[in-house]
C-alpha positions as CSV (number, residue, x, y, z in Angstrom):
1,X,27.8,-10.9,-1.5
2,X,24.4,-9.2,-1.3
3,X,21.2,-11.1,-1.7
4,X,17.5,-10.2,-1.5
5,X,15.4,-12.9,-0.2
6,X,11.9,-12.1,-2.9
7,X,8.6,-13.2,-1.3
8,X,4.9,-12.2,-3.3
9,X,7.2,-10.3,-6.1
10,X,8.6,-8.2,-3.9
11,X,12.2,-8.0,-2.5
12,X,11.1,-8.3,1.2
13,X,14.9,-8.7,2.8
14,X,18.3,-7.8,2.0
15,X,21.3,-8.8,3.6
16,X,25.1,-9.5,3.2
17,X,26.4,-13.0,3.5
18,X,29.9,-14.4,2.2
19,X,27.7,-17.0,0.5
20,X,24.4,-18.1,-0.5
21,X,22.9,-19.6,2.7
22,X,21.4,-23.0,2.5
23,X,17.4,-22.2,3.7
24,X,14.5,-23.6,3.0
25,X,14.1,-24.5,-0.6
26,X,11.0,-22.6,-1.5
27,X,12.9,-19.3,-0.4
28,X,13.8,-17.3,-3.3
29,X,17.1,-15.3,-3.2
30,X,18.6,-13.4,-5.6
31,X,22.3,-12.1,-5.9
32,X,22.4,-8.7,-6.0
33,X,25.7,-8.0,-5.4
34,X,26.9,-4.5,-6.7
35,X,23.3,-3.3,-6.6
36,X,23.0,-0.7,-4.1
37,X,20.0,0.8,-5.5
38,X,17.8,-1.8,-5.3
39,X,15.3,-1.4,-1.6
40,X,13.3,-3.8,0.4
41,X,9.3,-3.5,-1.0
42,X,10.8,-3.4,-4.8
43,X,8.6,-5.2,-7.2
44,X,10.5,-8.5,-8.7
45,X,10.1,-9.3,-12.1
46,X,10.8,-12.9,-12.3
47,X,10.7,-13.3,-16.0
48,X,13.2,-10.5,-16.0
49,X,15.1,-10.8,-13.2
50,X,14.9,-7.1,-12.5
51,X,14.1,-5.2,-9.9
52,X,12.0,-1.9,-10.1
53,X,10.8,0.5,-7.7
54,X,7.4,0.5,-7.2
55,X,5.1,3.2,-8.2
56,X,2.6,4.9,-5.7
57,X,-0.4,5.6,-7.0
58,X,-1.8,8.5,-5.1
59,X,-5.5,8.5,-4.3
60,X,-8.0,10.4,-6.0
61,X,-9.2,12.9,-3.3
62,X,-13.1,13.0,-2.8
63,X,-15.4,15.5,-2.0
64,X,-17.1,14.8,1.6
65,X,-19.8,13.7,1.7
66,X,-22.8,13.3,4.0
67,X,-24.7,10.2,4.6
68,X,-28.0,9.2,4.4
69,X,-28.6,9.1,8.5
70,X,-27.2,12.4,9.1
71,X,-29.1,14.0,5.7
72,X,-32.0,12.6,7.3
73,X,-31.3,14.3,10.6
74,X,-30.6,17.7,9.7
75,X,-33.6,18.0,7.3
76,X,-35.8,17.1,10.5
77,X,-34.0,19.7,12.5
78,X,-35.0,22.3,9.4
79,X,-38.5,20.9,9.4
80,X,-38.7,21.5,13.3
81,X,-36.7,24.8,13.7
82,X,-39.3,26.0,10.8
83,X,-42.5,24.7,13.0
84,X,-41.4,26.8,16.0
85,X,-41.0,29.6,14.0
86,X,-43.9,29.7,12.4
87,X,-45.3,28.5,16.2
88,X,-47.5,25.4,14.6
């Protein structure tokens, strides 16, 4: 038999046993014998009883910006690169 031990929604173990071990009894574990698709960090929908992989969302990329420290400092370096040029 093939169980995955579900913790947070999620199928966090799975493992072969020749039968339902006796654990603690607020460990969930599901038979999923005969279910070779189903992976470790799968969401588990208890309701259903299914298990789905879970969908990646990727991030949103972001321009780079600068902060207001390092604005600050290069506006001074402007302001005092254009003093010695103009020798004030």
């Amino acid at each position: 038999m093939k169980f995955a031990q579900v913790l947070y929604n999620k199928a966090y173990w799975i493992f072969e046993a020749e039968g339902k071990p006796d654990f603690a009894p607020d460990i969930v574990l599901v038979d999923i014998t005969g279910r070779d698709d189903i992976q470790e960090g799968w969401d588990y929908n208890k309701e259903t009883g299914e298990f789905t992989a879970p969908v990646i969302v990727e991030p949103t990329p972001t321009e780079p910006q600068i902060d207001e420290i390092q604005a600050k400092i290069l506006v001074n370096t402007e302001t005092l690169i254009s003093m010695k040029e103009m020798e004030v």
